[in-house]
mmCIF file of the N, C-alpha and C atoms, coordinates in Angstrom:
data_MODEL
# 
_entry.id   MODEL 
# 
loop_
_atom_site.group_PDB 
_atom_site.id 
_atom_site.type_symbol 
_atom_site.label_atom_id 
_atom_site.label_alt_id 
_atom_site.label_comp_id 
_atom_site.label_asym_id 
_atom_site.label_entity_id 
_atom_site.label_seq_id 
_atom_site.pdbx_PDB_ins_code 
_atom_site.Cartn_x 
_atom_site.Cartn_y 
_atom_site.Cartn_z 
_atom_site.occupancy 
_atom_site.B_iso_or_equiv 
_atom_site.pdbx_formal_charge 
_atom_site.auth_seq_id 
_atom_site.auth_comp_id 
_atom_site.auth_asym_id 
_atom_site.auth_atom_id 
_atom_site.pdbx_PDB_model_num 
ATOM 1   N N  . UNK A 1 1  ? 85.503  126.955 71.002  1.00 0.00 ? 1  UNK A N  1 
ATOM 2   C CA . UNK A 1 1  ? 86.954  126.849 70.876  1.00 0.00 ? 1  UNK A CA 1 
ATOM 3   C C  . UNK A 1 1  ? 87.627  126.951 72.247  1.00 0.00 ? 1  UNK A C  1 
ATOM 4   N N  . UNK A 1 2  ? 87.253  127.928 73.471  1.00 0.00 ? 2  UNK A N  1 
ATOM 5   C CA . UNK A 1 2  ? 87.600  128.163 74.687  1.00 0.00 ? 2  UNK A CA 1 
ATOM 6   C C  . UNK A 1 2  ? 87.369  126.671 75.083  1.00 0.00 ? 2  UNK A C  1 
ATOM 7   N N  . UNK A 1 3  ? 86.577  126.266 74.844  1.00 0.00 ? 3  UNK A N  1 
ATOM 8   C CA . UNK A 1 3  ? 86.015  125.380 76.070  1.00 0.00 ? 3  UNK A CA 1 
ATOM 9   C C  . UNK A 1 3  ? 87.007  123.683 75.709  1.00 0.00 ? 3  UNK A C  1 
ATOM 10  N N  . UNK A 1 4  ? 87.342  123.524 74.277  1.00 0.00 ? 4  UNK A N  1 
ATOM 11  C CA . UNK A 1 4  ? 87.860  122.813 74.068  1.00 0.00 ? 4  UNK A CA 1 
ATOM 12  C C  . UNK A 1 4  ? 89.611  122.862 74.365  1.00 0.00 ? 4  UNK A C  1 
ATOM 13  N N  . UNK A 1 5  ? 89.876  124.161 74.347  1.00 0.00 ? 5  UNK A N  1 
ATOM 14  C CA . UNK A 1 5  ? 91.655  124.965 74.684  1.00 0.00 ? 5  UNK A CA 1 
ATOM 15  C C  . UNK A 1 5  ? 91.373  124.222 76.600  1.00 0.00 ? 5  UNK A C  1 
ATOM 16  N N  . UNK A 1 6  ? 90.591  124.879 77.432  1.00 0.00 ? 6  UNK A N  1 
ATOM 17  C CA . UNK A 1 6  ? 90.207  124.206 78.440  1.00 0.00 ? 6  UNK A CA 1 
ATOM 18  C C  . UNK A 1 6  ? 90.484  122.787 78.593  1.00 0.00 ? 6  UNK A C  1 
ATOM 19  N N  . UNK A 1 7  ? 89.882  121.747 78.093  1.00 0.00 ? 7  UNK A N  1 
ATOM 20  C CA . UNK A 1 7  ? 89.610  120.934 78.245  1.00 0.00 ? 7  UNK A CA 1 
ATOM 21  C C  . UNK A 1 7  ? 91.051  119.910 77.771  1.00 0.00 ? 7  UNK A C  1 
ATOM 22  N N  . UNK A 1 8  ? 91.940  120.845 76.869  1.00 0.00 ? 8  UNK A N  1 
ATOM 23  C CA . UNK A 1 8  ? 93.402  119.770 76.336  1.00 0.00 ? 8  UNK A CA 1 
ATOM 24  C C  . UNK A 1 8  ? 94.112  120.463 77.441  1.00 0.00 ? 8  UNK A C  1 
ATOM 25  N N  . UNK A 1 9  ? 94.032  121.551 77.941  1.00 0.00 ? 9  UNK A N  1 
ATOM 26  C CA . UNK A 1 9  ? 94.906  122.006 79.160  1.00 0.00 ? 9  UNK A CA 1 
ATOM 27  C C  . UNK A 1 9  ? 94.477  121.272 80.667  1.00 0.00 ? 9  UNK A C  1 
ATOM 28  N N  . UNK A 1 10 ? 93.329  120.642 80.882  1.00 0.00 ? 10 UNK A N  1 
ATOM 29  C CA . UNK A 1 10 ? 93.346  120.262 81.732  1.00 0.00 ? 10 UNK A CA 1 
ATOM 30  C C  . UNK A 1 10 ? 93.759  118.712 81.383  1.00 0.00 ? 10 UNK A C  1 
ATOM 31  N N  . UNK A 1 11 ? 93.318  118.063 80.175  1.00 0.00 ? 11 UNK A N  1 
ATOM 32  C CA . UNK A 1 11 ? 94.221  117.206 80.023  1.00 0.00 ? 11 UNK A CA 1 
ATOM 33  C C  . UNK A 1 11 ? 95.711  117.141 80.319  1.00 0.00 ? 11 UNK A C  1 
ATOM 34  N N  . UNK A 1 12 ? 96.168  117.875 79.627  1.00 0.00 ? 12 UNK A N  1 
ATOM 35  C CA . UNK A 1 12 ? 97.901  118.401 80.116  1.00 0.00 ? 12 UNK A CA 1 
ATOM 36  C C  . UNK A 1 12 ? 98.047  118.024 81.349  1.00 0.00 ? 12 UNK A C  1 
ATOM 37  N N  . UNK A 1 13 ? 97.541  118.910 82.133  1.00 0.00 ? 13 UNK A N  1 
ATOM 38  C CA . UNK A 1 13 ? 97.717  119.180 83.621  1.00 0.00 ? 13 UNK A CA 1 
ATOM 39  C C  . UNK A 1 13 ? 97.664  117.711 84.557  1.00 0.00 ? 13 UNK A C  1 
ATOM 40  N N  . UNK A 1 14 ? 96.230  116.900 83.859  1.00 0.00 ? 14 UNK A N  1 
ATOM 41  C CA . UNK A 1 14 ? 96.358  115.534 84.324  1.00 0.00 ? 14 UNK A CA 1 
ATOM 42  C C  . UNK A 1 14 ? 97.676  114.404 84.515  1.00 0.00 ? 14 UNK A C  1 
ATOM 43  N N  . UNK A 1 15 ? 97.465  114.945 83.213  1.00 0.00 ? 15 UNK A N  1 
ATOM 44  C CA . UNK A 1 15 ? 98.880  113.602 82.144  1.00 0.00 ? 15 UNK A CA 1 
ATOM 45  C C  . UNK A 1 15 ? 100.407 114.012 82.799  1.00 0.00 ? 15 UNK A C  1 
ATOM 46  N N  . UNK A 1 16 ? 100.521 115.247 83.274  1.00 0.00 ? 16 UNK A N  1 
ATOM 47  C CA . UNK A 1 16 ? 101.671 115.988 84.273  1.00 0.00 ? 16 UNK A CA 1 
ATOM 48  C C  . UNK A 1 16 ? 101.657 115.096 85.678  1.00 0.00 ? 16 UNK A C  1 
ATOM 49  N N  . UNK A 1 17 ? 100.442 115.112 85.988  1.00 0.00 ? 17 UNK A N  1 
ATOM 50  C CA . UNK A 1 17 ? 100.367 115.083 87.511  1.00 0.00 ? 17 UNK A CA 1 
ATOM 51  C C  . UNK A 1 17 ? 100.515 113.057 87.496  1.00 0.00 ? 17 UNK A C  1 
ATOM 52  N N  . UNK A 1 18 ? 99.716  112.487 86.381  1.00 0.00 ? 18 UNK A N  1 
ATOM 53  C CA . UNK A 1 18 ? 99.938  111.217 86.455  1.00 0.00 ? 18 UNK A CA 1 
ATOM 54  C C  . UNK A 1 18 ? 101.300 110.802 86.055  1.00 0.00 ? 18 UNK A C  1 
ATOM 55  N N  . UNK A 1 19 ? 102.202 111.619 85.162  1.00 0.00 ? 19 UNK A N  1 
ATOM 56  C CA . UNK A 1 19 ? 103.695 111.259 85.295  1.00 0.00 ? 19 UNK A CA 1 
ATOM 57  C C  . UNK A 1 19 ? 104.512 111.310 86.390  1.00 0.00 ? 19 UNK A C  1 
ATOM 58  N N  . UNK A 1 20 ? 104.041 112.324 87.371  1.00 0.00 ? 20 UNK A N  1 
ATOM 59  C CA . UNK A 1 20 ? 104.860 112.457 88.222  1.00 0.00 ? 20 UNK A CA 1 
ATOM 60  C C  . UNK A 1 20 ? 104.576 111.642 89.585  1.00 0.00 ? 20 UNK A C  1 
ATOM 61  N N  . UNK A 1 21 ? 103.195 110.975 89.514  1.00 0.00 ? 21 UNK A N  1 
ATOM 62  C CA . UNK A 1 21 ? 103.105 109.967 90.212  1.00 0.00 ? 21 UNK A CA 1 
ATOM 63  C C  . UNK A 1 21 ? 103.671 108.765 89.872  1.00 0.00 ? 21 UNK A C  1 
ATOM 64  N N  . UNK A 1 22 ? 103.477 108.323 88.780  1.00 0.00 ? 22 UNK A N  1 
ATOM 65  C CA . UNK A 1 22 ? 104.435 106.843 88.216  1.00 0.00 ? 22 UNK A CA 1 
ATOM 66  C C  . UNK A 1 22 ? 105.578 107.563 88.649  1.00 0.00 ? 22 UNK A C  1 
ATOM 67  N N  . UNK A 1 23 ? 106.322 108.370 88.635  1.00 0.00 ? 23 UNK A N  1 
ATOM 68  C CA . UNK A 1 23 ? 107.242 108.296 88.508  1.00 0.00 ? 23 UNK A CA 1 
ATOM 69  C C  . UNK A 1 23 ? 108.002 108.396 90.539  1.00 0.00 ? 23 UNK A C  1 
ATOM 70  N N  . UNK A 1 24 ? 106.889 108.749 91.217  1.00 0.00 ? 24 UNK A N  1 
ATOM 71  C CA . UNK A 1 24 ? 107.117 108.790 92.965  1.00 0.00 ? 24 UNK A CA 1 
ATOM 72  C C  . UNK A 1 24 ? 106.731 106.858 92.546  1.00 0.00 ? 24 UNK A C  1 
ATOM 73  N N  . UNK A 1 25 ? 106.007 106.436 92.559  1.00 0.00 ? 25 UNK A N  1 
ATOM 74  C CA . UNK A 1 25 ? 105.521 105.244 92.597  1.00 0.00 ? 25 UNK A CA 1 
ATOM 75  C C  . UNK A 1 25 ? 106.967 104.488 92.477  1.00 0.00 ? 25 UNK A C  1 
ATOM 76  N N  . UNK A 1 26 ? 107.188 104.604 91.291  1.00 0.00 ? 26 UNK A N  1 
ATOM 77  C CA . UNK A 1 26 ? 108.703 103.868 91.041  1.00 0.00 ? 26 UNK A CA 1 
ATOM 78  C C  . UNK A 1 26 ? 109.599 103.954 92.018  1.00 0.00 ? 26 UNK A C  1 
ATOM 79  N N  . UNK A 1 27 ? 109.970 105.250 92.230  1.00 0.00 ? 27 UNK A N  1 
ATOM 80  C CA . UNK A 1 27 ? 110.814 105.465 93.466  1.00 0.00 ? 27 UNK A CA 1 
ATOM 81  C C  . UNK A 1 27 ? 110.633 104.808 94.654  1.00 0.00 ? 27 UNK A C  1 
ATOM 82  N N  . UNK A 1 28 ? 109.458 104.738 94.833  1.00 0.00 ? 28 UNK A N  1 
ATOM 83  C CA . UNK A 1 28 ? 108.450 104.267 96.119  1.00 0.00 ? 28 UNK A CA 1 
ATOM 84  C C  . UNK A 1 28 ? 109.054 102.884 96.435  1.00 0.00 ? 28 UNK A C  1 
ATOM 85  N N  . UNK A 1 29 ? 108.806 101.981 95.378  1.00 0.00 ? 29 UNK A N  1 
ATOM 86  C CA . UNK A 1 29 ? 108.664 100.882 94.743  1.00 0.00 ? 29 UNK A CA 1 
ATOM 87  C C  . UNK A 1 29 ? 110.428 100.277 94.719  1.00 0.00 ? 29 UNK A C  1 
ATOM 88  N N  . UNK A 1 30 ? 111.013 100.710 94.439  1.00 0.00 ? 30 UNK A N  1 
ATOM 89  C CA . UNK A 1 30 ? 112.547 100.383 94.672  1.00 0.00 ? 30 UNK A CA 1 
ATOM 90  C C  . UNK A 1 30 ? 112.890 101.000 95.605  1.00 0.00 ? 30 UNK A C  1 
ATOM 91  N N  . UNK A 1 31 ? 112.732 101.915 96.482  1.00 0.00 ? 31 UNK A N  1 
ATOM 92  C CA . UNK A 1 31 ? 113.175 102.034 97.704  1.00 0.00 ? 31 UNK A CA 1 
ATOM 93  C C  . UNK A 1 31 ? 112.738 100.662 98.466  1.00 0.00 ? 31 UNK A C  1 
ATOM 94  N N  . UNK A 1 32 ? 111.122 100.383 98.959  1.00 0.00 ? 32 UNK A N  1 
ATOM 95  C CA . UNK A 1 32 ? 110.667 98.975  99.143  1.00 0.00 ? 32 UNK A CA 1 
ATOM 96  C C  . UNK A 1 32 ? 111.739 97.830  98.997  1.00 0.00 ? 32 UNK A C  1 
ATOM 97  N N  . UNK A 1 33 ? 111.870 97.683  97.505  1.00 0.00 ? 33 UNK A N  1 
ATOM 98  C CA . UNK A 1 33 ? 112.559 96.750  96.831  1.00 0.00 ? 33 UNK A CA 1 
ATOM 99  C C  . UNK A 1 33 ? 114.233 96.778  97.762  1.00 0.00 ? 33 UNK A C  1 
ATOM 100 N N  . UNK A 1 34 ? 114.860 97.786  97.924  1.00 0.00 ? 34 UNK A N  1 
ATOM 101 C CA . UNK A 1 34 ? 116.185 97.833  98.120  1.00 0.00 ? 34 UNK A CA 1 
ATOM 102 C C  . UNK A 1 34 ? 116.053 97.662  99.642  1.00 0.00 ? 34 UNK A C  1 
ATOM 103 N N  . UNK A 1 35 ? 115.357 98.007  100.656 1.00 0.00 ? 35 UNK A N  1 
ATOM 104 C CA . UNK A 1 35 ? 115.027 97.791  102.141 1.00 0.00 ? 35 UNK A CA 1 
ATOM 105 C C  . UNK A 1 35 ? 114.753 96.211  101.987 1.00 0.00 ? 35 UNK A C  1 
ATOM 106 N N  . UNK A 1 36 ? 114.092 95.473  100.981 1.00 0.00 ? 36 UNK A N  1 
ATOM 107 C CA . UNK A 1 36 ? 113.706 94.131  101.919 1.00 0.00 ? 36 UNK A CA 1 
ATOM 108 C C  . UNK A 1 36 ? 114.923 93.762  101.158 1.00 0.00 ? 36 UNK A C  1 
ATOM 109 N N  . UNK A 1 37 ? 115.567 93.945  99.846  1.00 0.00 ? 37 UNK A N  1 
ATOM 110 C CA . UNK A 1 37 ? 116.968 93.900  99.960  1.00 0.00 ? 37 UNK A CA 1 
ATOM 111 C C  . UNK A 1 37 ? 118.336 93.596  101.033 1.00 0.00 ? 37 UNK A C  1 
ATOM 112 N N  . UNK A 1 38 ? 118.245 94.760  101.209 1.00 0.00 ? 38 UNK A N  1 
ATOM 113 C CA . UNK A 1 38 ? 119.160 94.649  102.695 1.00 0.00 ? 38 UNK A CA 1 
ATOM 114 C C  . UNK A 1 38 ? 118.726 94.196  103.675 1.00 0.00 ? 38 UNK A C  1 
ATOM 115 N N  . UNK A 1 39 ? 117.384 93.915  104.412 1.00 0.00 ? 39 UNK A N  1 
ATOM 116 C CA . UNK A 1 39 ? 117.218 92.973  105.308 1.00 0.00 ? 39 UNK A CA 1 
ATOM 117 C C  . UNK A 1 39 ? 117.475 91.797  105.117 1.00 0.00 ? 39 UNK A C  1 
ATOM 118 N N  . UNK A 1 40 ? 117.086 91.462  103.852 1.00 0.00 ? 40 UNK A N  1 
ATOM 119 C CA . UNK A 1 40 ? 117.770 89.663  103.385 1.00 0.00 ? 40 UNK A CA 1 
ATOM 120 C C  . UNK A 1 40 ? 118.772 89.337  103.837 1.00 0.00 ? 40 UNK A C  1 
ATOM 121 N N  . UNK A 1 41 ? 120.030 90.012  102.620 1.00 0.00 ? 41 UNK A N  1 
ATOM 122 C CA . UNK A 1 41 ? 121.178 89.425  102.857 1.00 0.00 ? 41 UNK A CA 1 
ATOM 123 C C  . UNK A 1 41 ? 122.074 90.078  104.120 1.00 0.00 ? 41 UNK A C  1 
ATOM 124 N N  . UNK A 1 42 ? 121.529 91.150  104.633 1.00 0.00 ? 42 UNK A N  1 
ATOM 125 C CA . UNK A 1 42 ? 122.581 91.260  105.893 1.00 0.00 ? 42 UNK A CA 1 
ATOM 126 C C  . UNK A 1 42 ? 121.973 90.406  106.958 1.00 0.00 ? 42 UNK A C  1 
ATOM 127 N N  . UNK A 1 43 ? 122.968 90.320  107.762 1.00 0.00 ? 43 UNK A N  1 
ATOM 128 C CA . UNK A 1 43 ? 122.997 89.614  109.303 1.00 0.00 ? 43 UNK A CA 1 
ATOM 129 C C  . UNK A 1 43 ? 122.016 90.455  109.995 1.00 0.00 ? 43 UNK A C  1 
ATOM 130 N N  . UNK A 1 44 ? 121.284 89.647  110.817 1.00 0.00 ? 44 UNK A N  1 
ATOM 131 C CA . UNK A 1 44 ? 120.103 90.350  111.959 1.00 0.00 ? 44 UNK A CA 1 
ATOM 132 C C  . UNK A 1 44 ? 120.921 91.193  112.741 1.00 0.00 ? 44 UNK A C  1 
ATOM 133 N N  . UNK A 1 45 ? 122.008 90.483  113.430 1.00 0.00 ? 45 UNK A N  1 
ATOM 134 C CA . UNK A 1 45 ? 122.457 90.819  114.490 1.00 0.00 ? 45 UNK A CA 1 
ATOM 135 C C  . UNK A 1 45 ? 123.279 92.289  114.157 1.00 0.00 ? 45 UNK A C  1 
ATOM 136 N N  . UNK A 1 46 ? 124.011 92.191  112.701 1.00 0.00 ? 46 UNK A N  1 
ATOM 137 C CA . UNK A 1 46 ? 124.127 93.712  112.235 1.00 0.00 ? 46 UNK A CA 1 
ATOM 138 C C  . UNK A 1 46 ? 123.193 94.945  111.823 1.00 0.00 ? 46 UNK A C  1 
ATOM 139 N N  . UNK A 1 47 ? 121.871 94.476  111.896 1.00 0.00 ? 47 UNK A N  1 
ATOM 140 C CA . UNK A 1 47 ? 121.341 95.567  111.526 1.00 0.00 ? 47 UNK A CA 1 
ATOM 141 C C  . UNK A 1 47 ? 120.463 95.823  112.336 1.00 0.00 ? 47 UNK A C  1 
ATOM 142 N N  . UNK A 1 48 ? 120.556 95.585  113.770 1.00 0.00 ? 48 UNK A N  1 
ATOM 143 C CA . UNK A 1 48 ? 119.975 95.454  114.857 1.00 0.00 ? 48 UNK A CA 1 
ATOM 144 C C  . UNK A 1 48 ? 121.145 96.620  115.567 1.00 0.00 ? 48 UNK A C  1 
ATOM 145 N N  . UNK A 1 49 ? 122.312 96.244  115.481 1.00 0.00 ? 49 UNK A N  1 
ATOM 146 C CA . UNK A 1 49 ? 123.480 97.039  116.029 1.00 0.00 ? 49 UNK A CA 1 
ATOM 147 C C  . UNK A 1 49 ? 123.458 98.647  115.379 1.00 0.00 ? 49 UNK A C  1 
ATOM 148 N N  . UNK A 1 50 ? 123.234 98.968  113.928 1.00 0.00 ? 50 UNK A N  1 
ATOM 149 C CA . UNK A 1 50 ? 123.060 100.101 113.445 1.00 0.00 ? 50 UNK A CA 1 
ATOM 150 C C  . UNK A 1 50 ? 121.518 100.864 113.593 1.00 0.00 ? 50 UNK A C  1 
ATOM 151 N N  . UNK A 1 51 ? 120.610 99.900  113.757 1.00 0.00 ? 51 UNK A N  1 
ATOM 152 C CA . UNK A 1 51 ? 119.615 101.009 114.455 1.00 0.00 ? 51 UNK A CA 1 
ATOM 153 C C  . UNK A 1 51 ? 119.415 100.493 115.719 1.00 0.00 ? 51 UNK A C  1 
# 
């Protein structure tokens, strides 16, 4: 019985740690998305001037 209480808690613990990666991933992933965003449609020459 221990060994199986073990074994759904480390499940848990997995299924935690893999949500909270999808969920950096996403973030990750539209930050990406919103940077080649704004390099598109702004002007070179303006975003050359701000950094």
């Amino acid at each position: 019985m221990t060994k199986k209480m073990h074994y759904v808690s480390q499940l848990y613990k997995i299924g935690k740690l893999l949500k909270i990666v999808k969920v950096v991933l996403s973030v990750l992933s539209l930050g990406t998305f919103y940077l080649v965003w704004e390099s598109l449609t702004r002007p070179v020459s303006h975003r050359v001037a701000v950094n």
